[in-house]
N, C-alpha and C positions, 0 to 999 in steps of 0.2 A: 456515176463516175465523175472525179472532180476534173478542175483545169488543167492539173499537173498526170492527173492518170492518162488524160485525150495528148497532153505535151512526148511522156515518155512513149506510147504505141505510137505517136508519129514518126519518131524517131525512130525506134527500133524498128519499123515497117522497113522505114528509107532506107536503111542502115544493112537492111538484110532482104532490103529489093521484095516484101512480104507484098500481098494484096492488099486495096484499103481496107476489105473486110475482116484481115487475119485479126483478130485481140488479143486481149490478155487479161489475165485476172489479177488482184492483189488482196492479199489480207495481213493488214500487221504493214511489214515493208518489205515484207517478200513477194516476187514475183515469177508468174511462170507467162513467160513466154513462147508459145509452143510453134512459131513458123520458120525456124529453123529444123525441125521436123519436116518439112515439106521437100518431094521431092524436089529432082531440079529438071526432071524431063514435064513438071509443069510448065517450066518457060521462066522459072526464077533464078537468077543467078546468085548465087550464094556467095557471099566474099571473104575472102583469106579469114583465117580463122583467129591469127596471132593478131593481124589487124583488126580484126573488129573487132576481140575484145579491149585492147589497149585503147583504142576510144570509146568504145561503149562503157565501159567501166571506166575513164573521166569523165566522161559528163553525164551517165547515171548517178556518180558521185555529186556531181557539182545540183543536179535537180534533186536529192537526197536531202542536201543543205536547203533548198528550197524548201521542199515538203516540210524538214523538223521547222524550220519556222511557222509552219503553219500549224503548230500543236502549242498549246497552251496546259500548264498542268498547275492549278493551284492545291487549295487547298480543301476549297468549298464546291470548287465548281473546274473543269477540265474539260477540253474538246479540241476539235479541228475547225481550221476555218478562219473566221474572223475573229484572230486570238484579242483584237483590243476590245470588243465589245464580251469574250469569254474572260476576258484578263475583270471586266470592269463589273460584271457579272459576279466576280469571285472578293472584289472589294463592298461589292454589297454587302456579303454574308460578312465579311473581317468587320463592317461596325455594327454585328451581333456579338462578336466576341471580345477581349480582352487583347489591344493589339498594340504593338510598340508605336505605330505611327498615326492613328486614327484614329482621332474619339467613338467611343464605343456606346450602345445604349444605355448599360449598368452605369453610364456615370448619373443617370436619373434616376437611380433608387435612391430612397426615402425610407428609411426604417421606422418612422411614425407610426404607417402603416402597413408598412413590408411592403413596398409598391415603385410604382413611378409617380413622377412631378411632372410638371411644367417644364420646369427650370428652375437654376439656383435661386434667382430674383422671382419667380412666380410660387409660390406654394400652396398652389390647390392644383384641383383635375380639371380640367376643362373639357369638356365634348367636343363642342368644333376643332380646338388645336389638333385633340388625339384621334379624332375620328378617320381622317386617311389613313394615317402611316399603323392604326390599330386594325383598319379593316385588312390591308394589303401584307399585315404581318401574322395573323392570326392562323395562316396553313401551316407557316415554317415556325412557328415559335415554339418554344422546348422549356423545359425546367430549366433552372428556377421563373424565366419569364413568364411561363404561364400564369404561377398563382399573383407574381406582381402587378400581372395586369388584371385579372383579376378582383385583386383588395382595390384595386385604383379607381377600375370603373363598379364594383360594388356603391362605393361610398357615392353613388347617383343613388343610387337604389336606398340605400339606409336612409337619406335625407330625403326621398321621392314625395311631394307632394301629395298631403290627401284631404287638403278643405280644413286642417285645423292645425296644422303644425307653423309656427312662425319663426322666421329665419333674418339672416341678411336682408335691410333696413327694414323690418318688420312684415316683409311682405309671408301671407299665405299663399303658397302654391295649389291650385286646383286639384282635383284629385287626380294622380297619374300624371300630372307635369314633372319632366326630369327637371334640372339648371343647365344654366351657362358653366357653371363651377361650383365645386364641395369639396370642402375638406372635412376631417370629419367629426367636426361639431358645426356643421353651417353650409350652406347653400343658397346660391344666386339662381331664382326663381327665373329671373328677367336679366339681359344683357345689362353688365350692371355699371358697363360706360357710356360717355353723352348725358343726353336730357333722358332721362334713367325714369323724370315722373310719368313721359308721355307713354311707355314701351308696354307693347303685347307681354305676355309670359313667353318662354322658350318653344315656340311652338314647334318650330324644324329643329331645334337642339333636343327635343323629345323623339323628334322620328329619327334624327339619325342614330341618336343614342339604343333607340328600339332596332336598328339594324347592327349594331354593336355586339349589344348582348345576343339578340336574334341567331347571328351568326358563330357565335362563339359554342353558345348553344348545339346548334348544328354538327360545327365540328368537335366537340367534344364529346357528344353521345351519353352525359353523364345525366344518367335520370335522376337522381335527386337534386342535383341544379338544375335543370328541368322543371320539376313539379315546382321548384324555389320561386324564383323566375319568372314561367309562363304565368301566373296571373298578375304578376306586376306588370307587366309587357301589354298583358292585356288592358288594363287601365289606361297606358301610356296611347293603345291606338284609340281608346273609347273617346279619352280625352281629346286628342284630335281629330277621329269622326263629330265631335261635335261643333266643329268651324264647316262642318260640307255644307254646302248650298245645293240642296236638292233640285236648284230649277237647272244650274250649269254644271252639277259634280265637280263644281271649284271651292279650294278651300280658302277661308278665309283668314289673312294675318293682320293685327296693327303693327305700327312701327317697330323695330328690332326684334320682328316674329321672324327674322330669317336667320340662317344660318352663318351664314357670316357677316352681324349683326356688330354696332345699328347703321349700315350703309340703306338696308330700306326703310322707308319714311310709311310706307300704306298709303292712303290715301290722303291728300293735302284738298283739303276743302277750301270753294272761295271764300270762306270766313278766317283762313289760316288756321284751322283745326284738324287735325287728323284721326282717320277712322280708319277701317279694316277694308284691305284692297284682294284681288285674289292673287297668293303669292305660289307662282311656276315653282320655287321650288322644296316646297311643303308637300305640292303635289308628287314629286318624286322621290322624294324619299321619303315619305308614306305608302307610299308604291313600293319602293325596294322593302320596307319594314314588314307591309305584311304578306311580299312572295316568301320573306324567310319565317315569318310566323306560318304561315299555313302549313308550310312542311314540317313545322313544330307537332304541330295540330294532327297533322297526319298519325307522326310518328308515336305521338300518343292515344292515337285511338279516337281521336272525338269529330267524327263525322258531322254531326252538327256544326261547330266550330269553322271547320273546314267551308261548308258549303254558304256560310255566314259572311267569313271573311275571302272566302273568292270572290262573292258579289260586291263587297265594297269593293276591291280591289279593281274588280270587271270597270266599277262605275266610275272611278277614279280615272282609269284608262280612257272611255269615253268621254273626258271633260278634258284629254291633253289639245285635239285639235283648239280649242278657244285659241290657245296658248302658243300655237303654234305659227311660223310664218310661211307664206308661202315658199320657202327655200328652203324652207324643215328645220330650222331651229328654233328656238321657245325664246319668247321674251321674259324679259324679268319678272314683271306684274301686269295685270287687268286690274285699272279700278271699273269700278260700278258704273258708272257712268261711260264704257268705255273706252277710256284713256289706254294706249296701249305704253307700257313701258320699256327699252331694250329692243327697238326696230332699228337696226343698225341703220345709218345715213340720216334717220329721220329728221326734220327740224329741228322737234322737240323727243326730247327723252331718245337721243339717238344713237346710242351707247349700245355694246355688245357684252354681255352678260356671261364672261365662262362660266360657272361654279355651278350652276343648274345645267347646263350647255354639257359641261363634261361630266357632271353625274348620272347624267340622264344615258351615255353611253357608258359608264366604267358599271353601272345598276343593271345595265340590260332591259331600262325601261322601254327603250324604241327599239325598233328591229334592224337589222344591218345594214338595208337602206337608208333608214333615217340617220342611223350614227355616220356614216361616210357622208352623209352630205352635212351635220353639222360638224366635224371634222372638218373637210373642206373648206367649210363659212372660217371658222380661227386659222386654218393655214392661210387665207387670203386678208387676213387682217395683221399684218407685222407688226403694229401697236402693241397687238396682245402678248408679244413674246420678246420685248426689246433684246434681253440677256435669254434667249433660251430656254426662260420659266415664266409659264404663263401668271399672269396678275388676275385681278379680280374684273377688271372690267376694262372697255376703253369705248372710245376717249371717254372724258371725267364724267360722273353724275352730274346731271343737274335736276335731279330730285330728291335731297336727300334732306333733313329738315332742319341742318343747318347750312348756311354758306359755309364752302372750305377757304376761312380767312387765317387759321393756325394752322400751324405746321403738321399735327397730327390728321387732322381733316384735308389736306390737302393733296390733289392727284399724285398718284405715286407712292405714296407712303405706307398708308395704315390698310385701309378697309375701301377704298376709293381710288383704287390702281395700283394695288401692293401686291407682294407678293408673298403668299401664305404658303409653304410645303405639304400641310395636311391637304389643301387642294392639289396641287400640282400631283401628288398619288392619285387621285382618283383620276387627272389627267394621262398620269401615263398608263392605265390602265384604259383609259382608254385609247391611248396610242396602239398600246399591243393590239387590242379587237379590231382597230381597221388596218393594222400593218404599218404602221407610221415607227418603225422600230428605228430610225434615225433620232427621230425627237425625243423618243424618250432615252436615249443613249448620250445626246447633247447633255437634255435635263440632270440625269444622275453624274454627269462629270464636273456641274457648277454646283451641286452639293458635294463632289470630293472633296474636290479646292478647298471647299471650306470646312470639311472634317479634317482633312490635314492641317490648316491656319489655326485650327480651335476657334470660326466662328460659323459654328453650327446655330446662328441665328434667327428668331423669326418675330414679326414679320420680316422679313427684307425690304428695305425703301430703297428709293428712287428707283420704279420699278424692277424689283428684284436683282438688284446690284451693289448692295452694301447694308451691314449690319443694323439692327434697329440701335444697338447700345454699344456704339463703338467704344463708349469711353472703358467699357470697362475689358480686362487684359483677356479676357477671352469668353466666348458665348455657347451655352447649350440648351436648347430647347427640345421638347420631344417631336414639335412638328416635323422638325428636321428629318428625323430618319422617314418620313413619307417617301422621297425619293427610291432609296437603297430597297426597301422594302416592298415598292410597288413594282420597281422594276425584277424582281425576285417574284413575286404571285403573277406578273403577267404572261411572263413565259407559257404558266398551264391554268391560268384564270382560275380553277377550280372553283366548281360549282357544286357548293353542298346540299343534296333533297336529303327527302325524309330517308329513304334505306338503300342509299347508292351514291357514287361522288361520280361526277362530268370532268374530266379534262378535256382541256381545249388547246392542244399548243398552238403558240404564238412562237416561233422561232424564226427571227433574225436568217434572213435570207442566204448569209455569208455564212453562218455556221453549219458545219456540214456534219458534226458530230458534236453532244455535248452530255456532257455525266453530270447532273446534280447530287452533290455526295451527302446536302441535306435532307433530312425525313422529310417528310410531309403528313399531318396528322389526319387520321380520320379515326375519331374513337380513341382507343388504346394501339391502334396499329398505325404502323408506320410505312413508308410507299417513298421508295428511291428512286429517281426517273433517269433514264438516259434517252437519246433519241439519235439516229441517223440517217443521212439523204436529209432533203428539202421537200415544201410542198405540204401536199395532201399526205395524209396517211394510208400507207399500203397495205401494212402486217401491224402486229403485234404480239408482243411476246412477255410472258409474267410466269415470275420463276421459273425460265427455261423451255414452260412450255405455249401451243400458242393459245392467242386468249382473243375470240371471236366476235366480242362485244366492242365494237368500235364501228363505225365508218370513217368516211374521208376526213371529216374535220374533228371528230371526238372520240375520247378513249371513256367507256364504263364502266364503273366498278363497284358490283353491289356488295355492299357491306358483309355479310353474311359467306360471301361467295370469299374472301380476302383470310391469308394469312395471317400473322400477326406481324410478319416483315414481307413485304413486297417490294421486288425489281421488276419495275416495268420498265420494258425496253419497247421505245414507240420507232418503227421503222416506218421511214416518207421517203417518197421519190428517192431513186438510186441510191437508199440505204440500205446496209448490210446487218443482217442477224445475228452477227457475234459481238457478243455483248463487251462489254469492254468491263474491266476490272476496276470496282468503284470501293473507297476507302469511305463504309460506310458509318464507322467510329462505333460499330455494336460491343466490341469487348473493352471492359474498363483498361485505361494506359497504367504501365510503371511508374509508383511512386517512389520519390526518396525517402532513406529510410528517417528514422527520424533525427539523427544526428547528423546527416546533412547540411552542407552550408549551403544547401537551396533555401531554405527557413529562412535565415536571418538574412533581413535585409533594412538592417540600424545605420550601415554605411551608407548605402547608397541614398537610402533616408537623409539623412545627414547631409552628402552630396546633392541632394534636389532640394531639399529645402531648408539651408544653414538655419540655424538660430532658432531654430524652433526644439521641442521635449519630443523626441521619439515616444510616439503612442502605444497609451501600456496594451490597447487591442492588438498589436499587431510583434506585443513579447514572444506569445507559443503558439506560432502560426506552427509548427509541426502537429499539433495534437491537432489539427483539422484535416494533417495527411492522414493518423491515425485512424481518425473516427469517418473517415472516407474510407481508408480499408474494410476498417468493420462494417463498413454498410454495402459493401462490397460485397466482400465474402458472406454475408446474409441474402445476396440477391437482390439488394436495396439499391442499387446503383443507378436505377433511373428515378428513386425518387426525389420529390421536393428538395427534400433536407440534403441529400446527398449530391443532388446538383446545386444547391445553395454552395456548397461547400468547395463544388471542382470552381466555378466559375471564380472564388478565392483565390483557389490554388493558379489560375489561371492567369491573373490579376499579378502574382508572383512572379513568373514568366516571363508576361511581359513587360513589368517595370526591370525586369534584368536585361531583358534584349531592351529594350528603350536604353537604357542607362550604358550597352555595351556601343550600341549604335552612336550615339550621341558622344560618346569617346572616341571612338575611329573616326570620326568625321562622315561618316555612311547617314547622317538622319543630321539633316541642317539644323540648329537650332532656331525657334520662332523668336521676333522681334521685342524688344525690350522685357517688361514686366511680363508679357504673351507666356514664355518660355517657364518660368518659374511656376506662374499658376497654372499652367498647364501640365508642370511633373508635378503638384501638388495633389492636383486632379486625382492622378492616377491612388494617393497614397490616401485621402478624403473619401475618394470613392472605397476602397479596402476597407477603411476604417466604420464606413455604416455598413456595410454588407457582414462584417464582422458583428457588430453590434444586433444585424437585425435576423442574423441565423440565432445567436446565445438567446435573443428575446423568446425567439419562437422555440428552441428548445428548453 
């Protein structure tokens, strides 16, 4: 029962003189009030009848208006409750699509590769940038983004280190070392900023990258990416089993062997030379890499395999206490000599360390105690989140193997108090797992701001408060959508094994009902969630009827046992079993025909970017409504090609709502030059998507 259900029985009780135990029930916004029913030789006195309704029916009215406020109905996402966290919930999903006011992710395709970038000034793949926002978007992503991401993080794989290949400044990659970056003719073997001659190989840009594919894997059930795959993956953990240190089960990294590289230096010898220290967080996400590889291993059958990498895994576990403080969070490094690094207050080296901190809970490496209490450690340090988005570390390095006397080495900026998006995802993920659902609601509104500004920037310096590349009229990077994305998987965590998926809701205290009207993939099947009441889990219900695999905190769903479309309906505390009516976008929408003036859009072209040659890509955009029918009417409508093609069409839409918006004055226009390269955006972006659907057909 909400606040406003406890509000009207009080009233109505008063009003009709009822007992406080009388009730009532509601479904929808109808109600039955049944203590008017009551005799009156109970001792209740019943009151005029004209009178009581003429007030009862004003301010049933007036608490009516209260309630509709309390419902939110987008587009992606709907519910009751706390409509501004359902409202901001539903702008995640808007920068998956094509949206008149929000930069959208398709503005980083690349048709090079049929893929995503960086960004327009970075052009290669990076592992550490895309490693959040790719792990925390990979439940909800759909065609065409699957194969984009895809070709994007393949090209680690094509370039993948095997002892003889020579790349970017000549160096060999080990066998099984991913990069820093590839594109694809080249790869950065080693972090390939700073003093570049002193640097490890990628050691943790390999393990995260193995949780990458790992995962994708997983959720995608596709065996012959699978059989592709699993023995490169394999390499990747061999390669980094061979830094264990069998006496401590700590691994060992040099300089820029971490993941968000080169702020670790390894170990600084008193000769001023550097060697391999034991780096906290290699140790965990070599942990996260191979719980998703074993359930690989599983699902293919290889019992050996399995019983192999459980035990590294086991023994890896066994070597976190070193690492650990007495107040349960992990330092940065162990050298050899035991120097401990990242003891918060310390004298020396007394910095606190997110990025290991918070992947160690967004991985499920520690158990629920330990995550709440390093959780607690960053809530009690306001350094770490000046702006609301956590930085890399606080206060500044003082072990890093240069002085920070430039601007780019300096606290605040880069890699040394900045602030990076692909981290701050695996932060709000773990926000959801201990319930800290304010902070991550903070987080994802200082990445709006700046998908509405167009400066979807990263790093963010001065502490996560202003663009890296202000000069230029507007910023996109992919780290960015980390945010949007994480806060979207955290709601139901989703944990993929080998022949079954784990939900976990995280649901925001204030929301009392909410329909996600995006899929969620496992395999070829898709899974629409809605949820009602608070709390623990009570019931549950999958397509209609009820479905017994659950307890308090998780819903399970073996593969085998699923549909090909699933509505799970998760009912918690004082939730109700009627499901609510979700717009789950299964049948293809109405096209214009092809003589339409939805096609042509050479004016508005014109209007957003004077003086330029309307693009001959974008002459017979109706023949892509065409060839979307026909794949349509073939049944074709959820493939590659054919969502290559809506997401186009989509592109159409919304540069006419932008362009209708932005003439009524409804959608402000951005600051000077801001404004122009931002509608350019929209028609640049068309213009490869266009280019890299005809490639591929």
């Amino acid at each position: 029962m909400t606040l406003l259900d406890g509000k009207i029985r009080i009233l109505y009780n008063k009003l009709h003189n009822c007992p406080q135990e009388s009730s009532f029930s509601r479904q929808g916004t109808s109600l039955t009030l049944p203590c008017r029913s009551l005799k009156t030789t109970q001792g209740y006195r019943a009151m005029p009848t004209t009178k009581f309704w003429f007030l009862f029916v004003f301010l049933l009215s007036a608490f009516s208006m209260a309630f509709a406020e309390e419902s939110f109905h987008g587009k992606y996402f709907s519910g009751r409750g706390d409509i501004d966290y359902i409202r901001t919930l539903d702008t995640a999903y808007r920068m998956y699509r094509p949206d008149p006011e929000l930069m959208n992710i398709s503005m980083l395709y690349i048709p090079d590769w049929n893929g995503f970038v960086e960004g327009p000034t970075w052009d290669a793949w990076w592992i550490q940038n895309s490693y959040g926002t790719s792990l925390c978007q990979l439940p909800f992503l759909q065609e065409p983004y699957v194969t984009f991401l895809n070709n994007s993080n393949d090209l680690w794989y094509q370039m993948m280190g095997d002892g003889k290949r020579k790349s970017a400044h000549d160096w060999v990659g080990p066998d099984g070392c991913l990069c820093d970056a590839a594109q694809p003719d080249r790869a950065y073997y080693k972090q390939g900023d700073g003093w570049i001659d002193i640097h490890d190989w990628g050691m943790e840009f390999t393990a995260a990258g193995s949780i990458l594919q790992a995962e994708s894997l997983l959720i995608s059930r596709d065996d012959k990416a699978i059989r592709h795959y699993l023995p490169m993956i394999e390499r990747s953990l061999n390669f980094i089993e061979s830094r264990r240190d069998p006496k401590t089960n700590l691994f060992l990294a040099g300089p820029a062997g971490n993941l968000l590289a080169p702020s670790y230096a390894g170990w600084r010898k008193e000769d001023g030379t550097f060697e391999q220290a034991y780096l906290t967080g290699l140790s965990i996400s070599y942990i996260g890499a191979l719980d998703r590889f074993i359930e690989l291993q599983k699902m293919v059958g290889d019992d050996e395999k399995v019983e192999r990498f459980t035990k590294r895994r086991d023994l890896a576990k066994q070597g976190l206490p070193q690492l650990t403080t007495e107040e349960g969070y992990f330092i940065k490094s162990l050298d050899p000599d035991g120097t401990r690094h990242g003891v918060f207050g310390a004298e020396k080296h007394g910095y606190f360390e997110a990025v290991c901190n918070h992947d160690a809970v967004a991985l499920r490496v520690v158990d629920d105690e330990q995550a709440k209490k390093i959780y607690e450690k960053i809530r009690l340090i306001p350094g770490l989140r000046p702006y609301d988005l956590i930085i890399t570390n606080y206060p500044e390095l003082d072990d890093m193997y240069l002085t920070p006397s430039d601007w780019l080495w300096q606290f605040g900026t880069w890699v040394n108090g900045g602030h990076w998006t692909t981290c701050e995802a695996r932060m709000i993920l773990a926000y959801f797992r201990v319930g800290a659902y304010d902070d991550a609601l903070r987080s994802m509104k200082k990445i709006e701001a700046l998908a509405k500004s167009f400066r979807m920037d990263n790093p963010l310096v001065d502490f996560g408060n202003a663009p890296y590349q202000p000069s230029l009229p507007i910023n996109c990077t992919y780290d960015a959508w980390g945010a949007p994305a994480a806060l979207i998987r955290g709601l139901f965590e989703y944990l993929y094994r080998e022949d079954h998926l784990v939900i976990i809701p995280h649901i925001p205290s204030g929301i009392t009902q909410l329909e996600q009207n995006i899929p969620i993939r496992f395999g070829e099947k898709k899974i629409y969630i809605s949820t009602s009441g608070t709390g623990t889990v009570s019931d549950v219900v999958l397509n209609g009827d009820r479905w017994t695999a659950h307890d308090e905190k998780t819903v399970t769903l073996p593969f085998d046992s699923l549909p090909k479309v699933v509505r799970l309906h998760i009912i918690m505390q004082g939730g109700s079993d009627n499901i609510p009516e979700m717009q789950t976008g299964e049948k293809p929408g109405i096209l214009p025909a092809k003589d339409d003036p939805f096609w042509d859009v050479a004016a508005i072209f014109n209007d957003f970017v004077p003086d330029s040659p309307f693009p001959p890509e974008l002459q017979q955009l109706h023949k892509l409504g065409e060839f979307l029918q026909r794949m349509n009417r073939q049944g074709l409508g959820e493939s590659y090609e054919a969502r290559h093609a809506e997401l186009i069409v989509d592109y159409i839409s919304a540069i006419r709502e932008r362009h209708k918006l932005l003439k009524n004055g409804t959608l402000a226009p951005l600051a000077g030059e801001s404004q122009k390269a931002a509608n350019q955006l929209y028609f640049s972006t068309m213009v490869k998507l266009v280019q890299g659907l005809t490639d591929d057909l």
